[in-house]
DSSP file (Angstrom, degrees, kcal/mol; ACC not computed):
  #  RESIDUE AA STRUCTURE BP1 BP2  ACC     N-H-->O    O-->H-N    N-H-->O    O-->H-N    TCO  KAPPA ALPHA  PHI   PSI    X-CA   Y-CA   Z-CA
    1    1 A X    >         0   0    0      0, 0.0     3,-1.6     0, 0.0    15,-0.0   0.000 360.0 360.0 360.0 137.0  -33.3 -125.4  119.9
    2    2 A X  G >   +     0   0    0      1,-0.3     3,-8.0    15,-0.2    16,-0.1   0.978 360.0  54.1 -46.0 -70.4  -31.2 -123.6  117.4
    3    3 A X  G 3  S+     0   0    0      1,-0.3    -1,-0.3    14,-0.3    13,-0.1   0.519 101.5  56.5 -48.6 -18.6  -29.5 -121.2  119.7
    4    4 A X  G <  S+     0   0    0     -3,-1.6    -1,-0.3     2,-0.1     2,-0.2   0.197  74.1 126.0-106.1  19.7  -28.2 -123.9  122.2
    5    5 A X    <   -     0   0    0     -3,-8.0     2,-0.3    21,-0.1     5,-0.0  -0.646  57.3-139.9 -74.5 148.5  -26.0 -126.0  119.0
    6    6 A X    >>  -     0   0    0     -2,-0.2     3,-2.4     1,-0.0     4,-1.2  -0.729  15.8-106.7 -81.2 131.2  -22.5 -126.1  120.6
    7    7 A X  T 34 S+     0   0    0      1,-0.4     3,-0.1    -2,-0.3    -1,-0.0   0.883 121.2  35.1 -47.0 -49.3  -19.5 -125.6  118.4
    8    8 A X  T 34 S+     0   0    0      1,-0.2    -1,-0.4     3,-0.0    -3,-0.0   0.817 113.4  62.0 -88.0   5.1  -18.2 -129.0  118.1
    9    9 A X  T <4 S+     0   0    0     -3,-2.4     2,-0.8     2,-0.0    -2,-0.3   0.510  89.9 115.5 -88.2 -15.2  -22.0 -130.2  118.2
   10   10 A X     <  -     0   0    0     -4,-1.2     2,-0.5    -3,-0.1    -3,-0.0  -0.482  41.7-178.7 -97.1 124.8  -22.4 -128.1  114.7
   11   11 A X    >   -     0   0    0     -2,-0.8     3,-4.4     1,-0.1    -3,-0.0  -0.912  33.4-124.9 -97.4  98.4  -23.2 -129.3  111.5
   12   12 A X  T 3  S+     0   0    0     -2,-0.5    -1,-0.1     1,-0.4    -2,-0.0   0.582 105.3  55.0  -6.6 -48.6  -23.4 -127.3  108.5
   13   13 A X  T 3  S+     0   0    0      2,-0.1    -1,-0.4     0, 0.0     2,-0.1   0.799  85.4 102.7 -67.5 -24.6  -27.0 -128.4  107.4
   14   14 A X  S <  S-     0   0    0     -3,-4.4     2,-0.2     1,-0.1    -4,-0.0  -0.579  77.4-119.9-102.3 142.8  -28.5 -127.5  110.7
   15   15 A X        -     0   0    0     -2,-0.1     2,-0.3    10,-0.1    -1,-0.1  -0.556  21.7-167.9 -74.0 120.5  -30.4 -124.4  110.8
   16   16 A X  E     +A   23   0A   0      7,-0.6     7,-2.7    -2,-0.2     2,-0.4  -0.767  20.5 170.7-131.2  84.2  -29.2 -121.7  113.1
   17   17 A X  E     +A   22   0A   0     -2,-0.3     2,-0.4     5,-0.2   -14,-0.3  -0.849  10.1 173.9-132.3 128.9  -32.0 -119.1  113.3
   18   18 A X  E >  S-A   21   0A   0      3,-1.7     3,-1.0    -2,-0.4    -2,-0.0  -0.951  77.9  -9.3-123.9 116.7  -32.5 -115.7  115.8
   19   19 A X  T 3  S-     0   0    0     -2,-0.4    -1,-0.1     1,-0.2    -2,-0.0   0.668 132.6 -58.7  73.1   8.6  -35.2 -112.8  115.8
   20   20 A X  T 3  S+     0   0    0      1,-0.3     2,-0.6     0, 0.0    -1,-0.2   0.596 114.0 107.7 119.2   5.9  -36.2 -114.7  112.2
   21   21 A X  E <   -A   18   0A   0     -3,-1.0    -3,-1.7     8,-0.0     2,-1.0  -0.912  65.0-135.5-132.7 144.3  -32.6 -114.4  110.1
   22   22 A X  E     -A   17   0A   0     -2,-0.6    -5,-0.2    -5,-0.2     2,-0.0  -0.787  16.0-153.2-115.2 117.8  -30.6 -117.8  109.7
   23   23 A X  E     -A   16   0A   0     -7,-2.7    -7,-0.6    -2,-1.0     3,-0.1  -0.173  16.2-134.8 -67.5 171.3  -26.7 -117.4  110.5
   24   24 A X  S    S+     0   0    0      1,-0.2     2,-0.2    -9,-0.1     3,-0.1   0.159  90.4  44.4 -65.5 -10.6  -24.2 -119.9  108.8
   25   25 A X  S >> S-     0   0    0     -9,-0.2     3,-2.3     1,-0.1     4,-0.7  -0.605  71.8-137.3-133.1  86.2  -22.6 -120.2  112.1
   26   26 A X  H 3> S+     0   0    0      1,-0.3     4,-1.6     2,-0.2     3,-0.2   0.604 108.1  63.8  14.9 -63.9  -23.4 -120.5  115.8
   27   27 A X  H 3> S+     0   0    0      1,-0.3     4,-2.2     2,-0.2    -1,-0.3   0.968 103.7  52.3 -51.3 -48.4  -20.7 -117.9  116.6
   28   28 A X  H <> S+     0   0    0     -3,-2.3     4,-1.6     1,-0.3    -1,-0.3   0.790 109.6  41.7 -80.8 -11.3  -23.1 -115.3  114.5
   29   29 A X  H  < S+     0   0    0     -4,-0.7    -1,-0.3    -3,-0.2    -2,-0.2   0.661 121.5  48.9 -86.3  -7.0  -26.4 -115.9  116.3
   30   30 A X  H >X S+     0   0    0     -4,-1.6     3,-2.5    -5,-0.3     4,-1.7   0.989 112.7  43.0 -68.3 -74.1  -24.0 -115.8  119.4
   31   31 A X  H >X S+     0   0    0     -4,-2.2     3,-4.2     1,-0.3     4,-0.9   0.881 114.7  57.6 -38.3 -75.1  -22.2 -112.5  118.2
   32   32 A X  H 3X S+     0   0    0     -4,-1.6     4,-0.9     1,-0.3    -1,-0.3   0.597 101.9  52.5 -46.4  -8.1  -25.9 -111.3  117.4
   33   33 A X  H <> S+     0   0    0     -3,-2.5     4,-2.4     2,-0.2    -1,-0.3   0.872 107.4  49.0 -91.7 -25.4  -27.1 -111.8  120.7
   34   34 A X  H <X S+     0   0    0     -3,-4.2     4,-1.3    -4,-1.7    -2,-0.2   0.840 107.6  53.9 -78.8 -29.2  -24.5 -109.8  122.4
   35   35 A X  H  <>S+     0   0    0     -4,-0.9     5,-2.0     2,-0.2    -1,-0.2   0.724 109.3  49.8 -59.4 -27.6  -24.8 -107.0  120.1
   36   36 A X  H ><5S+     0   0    0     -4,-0.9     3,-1.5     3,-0.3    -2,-0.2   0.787 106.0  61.5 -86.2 -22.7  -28.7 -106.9  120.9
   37   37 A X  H 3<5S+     0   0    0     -4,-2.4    -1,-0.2     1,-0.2    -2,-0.2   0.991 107.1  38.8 -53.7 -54.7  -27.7 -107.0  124.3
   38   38 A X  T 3<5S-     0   0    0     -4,-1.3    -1,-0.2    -5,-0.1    -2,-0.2   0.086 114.7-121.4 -38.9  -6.2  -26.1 -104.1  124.0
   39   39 A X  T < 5 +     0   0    0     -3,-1.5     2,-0.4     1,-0.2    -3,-0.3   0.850  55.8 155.5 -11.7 108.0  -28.7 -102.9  121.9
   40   40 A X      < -     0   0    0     -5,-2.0     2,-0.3     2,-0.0    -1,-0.2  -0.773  45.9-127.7-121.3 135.2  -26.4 -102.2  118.9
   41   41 A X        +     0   0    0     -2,-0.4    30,-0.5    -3,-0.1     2,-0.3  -0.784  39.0 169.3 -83.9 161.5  -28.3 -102.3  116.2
   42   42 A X        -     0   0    0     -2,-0.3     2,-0.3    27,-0.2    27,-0.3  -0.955  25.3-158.0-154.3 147.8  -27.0 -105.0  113.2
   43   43 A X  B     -B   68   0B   0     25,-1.5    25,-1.5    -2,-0.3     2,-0.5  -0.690  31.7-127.4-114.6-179.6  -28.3 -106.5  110.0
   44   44 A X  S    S-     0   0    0     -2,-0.3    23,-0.2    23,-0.2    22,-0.1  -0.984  76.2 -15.1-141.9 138.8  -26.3 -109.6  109.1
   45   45 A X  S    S+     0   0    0     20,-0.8     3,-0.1    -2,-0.5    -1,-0.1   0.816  73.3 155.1  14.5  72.4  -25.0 -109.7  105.8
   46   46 A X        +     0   0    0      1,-0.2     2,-0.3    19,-0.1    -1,-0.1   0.682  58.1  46.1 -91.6   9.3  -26.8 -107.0  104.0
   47   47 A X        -     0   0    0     18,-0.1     2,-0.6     2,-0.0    18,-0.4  -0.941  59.2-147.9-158.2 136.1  -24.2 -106.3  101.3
   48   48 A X        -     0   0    0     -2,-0.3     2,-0.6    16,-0.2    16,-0.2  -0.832   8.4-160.7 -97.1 120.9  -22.0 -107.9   98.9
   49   49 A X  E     -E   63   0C   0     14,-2.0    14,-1.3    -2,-0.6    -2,-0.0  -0.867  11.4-146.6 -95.9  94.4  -18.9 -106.3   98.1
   50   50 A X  E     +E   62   0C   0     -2,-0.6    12,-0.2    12,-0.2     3,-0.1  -0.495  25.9 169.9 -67.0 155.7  -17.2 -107.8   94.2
   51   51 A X  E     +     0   0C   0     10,-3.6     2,-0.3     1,-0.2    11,-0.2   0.185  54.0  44.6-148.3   5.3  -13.6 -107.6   95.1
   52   52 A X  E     +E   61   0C   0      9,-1.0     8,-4.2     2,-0.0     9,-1.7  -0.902  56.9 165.6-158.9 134.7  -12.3 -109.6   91.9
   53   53 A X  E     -E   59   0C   0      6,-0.3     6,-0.2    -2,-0.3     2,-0.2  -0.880  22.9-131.3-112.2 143.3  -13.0 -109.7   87.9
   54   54 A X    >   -     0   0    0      4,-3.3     3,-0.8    -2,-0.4     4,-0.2  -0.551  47.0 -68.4-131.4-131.2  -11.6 -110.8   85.3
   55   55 A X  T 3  S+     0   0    0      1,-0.3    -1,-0.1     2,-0.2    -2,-0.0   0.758 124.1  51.9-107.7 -25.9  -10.7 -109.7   82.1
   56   56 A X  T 3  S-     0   0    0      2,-0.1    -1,-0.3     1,-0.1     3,-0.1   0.840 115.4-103.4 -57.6 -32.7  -14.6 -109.2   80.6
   57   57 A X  S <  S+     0   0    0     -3,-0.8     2,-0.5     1,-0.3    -2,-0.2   0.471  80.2 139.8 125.0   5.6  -15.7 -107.1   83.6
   58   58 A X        -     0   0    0     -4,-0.2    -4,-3.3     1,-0.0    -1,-0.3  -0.731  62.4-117.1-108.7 118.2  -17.8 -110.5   85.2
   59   59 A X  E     -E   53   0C   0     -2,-0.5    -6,-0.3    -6,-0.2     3,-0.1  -0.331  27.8-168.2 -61.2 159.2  -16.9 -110.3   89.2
   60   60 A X  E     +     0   0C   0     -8,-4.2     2,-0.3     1,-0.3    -7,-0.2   0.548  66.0  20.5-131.3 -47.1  -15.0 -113.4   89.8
   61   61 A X  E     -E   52   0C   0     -9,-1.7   -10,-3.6     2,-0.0    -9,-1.0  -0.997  59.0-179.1-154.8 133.8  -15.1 -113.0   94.2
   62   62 A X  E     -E   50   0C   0     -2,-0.3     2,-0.3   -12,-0.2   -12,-0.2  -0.883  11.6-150.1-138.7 170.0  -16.9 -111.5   95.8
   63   63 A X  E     -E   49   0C   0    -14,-1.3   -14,-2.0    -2,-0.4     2,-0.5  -0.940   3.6-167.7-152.2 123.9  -17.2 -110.9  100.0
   64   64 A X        -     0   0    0     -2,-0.3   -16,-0.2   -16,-0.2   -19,-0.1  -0.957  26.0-137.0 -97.8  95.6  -20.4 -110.2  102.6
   65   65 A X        -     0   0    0     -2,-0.5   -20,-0.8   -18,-0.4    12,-0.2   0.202  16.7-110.0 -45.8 166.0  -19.2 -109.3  105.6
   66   66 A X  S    S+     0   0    0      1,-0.2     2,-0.3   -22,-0.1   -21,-0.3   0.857  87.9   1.1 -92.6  -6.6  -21.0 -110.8  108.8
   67   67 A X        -     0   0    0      9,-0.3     9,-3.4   -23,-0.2     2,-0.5  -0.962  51.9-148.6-172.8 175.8  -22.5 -108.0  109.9
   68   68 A X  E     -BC  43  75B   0    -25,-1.5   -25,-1.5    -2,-0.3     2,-0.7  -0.953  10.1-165.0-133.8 103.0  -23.3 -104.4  109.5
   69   69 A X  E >>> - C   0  74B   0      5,-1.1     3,-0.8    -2,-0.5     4,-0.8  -0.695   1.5-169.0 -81.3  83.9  -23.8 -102.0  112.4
   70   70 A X  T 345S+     0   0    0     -2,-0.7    -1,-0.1     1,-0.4   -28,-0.1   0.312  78.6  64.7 -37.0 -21.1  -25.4  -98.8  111.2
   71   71 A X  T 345S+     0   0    0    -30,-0.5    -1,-0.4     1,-0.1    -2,-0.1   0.006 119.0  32.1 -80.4  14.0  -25.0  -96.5  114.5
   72   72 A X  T <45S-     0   0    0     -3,-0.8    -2,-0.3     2,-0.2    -1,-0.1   0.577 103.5-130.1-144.9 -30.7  -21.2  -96.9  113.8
   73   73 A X  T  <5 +     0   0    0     -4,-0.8    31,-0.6     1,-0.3     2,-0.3   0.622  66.7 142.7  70.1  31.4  -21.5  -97.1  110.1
   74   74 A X  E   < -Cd  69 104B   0     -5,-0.7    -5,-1.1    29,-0.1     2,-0.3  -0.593  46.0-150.4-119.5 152.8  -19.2 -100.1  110.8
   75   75 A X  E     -Cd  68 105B   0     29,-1.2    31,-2.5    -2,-0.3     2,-0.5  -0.928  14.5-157.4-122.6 143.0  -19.1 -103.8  109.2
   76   76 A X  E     - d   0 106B   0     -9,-3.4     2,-0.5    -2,-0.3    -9,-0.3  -0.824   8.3-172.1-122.7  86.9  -17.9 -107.0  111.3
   77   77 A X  E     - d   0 107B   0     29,-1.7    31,-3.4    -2,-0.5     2,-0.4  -0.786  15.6-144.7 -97.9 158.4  -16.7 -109.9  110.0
   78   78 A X  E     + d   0 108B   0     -2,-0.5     2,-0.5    29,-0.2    31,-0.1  -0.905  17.8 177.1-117.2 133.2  -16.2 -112.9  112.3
   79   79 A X        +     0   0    0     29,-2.4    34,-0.4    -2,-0.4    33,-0.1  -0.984  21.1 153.1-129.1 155.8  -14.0 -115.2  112.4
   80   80 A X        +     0   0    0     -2,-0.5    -1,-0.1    29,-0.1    29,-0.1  -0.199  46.8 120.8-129.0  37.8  -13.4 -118.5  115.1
   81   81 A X  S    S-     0   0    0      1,-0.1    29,-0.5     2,-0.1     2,-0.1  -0.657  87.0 -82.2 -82.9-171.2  -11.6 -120.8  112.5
   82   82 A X     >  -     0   0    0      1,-0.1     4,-0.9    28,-0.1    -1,-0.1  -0.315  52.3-104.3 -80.8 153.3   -7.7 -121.7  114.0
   83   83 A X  T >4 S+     0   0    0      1,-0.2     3,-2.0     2,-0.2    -1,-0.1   0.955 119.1  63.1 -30.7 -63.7   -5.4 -118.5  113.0
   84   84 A X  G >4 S+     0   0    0      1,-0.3     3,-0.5     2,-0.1    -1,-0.2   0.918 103.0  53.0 -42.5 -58.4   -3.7 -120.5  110.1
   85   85 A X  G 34 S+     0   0    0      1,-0.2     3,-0.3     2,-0.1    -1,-0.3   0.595  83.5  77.7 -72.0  -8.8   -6.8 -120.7  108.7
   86   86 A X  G <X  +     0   0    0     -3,-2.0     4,-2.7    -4,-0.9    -1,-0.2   0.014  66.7 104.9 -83.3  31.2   -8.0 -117.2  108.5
   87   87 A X  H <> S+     0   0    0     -3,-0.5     4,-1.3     2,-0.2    -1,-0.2   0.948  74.8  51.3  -9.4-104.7   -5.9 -116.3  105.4
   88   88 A X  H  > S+     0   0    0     -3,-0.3     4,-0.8     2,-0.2    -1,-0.2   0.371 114.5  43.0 -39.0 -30.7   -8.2 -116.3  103.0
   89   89 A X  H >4 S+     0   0    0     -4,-0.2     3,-0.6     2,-0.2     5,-0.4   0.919 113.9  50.5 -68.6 -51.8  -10.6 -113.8  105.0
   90   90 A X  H 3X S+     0   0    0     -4,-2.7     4,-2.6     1,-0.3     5,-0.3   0.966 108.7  59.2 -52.1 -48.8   -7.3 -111.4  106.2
   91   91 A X  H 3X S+     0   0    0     -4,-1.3     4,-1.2     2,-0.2    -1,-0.3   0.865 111.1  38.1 -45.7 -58.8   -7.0 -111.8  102.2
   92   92 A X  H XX S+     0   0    0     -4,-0.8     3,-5.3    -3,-0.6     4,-0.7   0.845 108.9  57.9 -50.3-106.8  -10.8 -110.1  101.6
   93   93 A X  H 3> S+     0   0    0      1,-0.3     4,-0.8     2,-0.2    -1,-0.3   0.408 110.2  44.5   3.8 -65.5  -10.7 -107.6  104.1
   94   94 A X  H 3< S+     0   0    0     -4,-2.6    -1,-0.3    -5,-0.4    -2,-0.2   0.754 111.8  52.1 -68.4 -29.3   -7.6 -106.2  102.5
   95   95 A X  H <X S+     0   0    0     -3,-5.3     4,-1.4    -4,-1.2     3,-0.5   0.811 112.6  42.1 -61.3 -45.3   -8.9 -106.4   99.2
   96   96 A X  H >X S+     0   0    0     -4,-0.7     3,-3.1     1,-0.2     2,-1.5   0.761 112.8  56.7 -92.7 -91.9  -12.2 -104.5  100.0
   97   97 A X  H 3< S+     0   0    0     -4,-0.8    -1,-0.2     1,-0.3    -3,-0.2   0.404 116.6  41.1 -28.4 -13.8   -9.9 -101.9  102.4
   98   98 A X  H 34 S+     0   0    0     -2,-1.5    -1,-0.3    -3,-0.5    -2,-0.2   0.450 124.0  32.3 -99.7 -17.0   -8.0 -101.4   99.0
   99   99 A X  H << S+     0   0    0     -3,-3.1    -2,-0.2    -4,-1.4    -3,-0.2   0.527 132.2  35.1-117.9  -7.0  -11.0 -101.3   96.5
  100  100 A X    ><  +     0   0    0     -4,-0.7     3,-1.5    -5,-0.3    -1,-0.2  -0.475  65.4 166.9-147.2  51.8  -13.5  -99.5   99.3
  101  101 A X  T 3  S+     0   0    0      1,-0.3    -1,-0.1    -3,-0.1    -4,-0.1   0.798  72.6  54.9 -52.2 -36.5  -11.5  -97.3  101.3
  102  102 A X  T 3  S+     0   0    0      1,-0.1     2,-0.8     2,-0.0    -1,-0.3   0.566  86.1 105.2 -99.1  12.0  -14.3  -95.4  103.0
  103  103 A X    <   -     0   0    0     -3,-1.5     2,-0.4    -7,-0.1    -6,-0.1  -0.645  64.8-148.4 -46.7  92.1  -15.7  -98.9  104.2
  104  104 A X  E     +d   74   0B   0     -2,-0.8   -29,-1.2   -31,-0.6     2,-0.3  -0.690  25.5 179.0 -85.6 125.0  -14.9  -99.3  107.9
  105  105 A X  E     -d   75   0B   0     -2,-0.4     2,-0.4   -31,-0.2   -29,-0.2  -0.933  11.1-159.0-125.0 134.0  -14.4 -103.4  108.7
  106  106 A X  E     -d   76   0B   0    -31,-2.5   -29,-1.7    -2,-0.3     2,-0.3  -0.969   9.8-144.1 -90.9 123.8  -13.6 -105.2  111.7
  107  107 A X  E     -d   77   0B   0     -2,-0.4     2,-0.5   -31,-0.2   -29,-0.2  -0.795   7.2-169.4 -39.4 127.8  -12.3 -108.2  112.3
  108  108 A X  E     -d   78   0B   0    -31,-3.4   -29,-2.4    -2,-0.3     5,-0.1  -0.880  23.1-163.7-107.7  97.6  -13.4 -110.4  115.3
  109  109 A X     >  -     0   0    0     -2,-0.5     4,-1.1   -31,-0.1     5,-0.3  -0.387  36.0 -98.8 -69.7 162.4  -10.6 -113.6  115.5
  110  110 A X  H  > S+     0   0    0    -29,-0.5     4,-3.1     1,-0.2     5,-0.4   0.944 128.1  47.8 -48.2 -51.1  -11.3 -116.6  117.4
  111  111 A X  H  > S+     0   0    0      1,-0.2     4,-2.0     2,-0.2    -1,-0.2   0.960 107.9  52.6 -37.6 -60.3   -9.3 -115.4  120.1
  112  112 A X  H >> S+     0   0    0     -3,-0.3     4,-1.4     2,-0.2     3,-1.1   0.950 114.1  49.3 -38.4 -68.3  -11.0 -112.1  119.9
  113  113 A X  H 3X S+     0   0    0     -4,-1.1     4,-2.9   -34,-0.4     5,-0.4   0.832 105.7  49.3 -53.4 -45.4  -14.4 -114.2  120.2
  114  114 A X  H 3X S+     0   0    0     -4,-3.1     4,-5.6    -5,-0.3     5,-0.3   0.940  99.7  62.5 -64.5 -26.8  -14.0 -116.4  122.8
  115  115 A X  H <X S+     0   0    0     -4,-2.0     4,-1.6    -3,-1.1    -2,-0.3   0.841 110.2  47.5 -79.3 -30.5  -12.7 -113.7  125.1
  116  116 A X  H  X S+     0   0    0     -4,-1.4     4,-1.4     2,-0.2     5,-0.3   0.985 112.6  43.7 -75.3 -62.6  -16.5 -112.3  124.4
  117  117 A X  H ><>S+     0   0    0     -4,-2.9     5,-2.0     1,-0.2     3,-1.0   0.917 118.0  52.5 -41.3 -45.8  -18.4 -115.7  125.1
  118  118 A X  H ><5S+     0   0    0     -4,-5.6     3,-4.1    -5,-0.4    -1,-0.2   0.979 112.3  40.3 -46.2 -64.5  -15.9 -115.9  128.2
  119  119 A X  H 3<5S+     0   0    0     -4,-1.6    -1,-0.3    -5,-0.3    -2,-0.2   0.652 119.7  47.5 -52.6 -20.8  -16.7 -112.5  129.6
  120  120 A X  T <<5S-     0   0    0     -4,-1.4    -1,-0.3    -3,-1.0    -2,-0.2   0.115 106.4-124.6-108.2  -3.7  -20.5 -113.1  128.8
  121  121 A X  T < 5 +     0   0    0     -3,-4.1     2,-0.3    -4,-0.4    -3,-0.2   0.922  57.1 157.3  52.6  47.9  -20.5 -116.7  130.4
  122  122 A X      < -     0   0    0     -5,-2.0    -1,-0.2    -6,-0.2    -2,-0.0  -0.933  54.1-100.4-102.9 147.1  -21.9 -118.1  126.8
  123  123 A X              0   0    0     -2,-0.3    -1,-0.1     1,-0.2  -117,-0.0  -0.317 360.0 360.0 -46.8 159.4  -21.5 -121.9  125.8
  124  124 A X              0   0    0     -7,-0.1    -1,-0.2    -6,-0.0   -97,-0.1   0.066 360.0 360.0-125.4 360.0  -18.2 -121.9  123.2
């Protein structure tokens, strides 16, 4: 079953799919379940932000956040790679807070995320 792959048990190819929309990650059908607990409603990645061009006008990078609550008008991206590695996301996020000012984005960091699985007694 999708919903029970384990973090170090997860493989990129394998299909990770809740209420019918298929995450890239564990963490986000995880995330998504706790928001439904909650009933928050969320879409998961419903908009693509370009956040780089280059000199023709042809966006270059672009960044989809991992999800989008609409009662808060709020966007979430998640991350659980190690600190060191979240760079390149802190990188976005600051780009689209510079080019999209009246966007509101969260960050969740791994720390941040485990402390929800903990508190919610979900596999990590």
């Amino acid at each position: 079953m999708a919903s029970e792959t384990k973090r170090e048990d997860y493989n990129e190819s394998d299909k990770i799919v809740y209420k019918g929309v298929e995450f890239a990650h564990p963490s986000e059908e995880q995330c998504a379940r706790i928001l439904d607990f909650y009933a928050i409603r969320w879409e998961y990645e419903p908009r693509t932000f370009p956040i780089e061009w280059d000199k023709e006008g042809n966006v270059t990078q672009s960044f989809s956040p991992d999800f989008y609550l609409p009662d808060l008008d709020l966007y979430i991206e998640l991350t659980t790679m190690s600190q060191k590695l979240v760079t390149k996301k802190n990188r976005k996020v600051r780009k689209l807070r510079e080019l999209y000012p009246d966007i509101k984005i969260k960050i969740f960091y791994q720390k941040d995320f485990k402390n929800l699985l903990l508190k919610y007694g979900l596999p990590r």
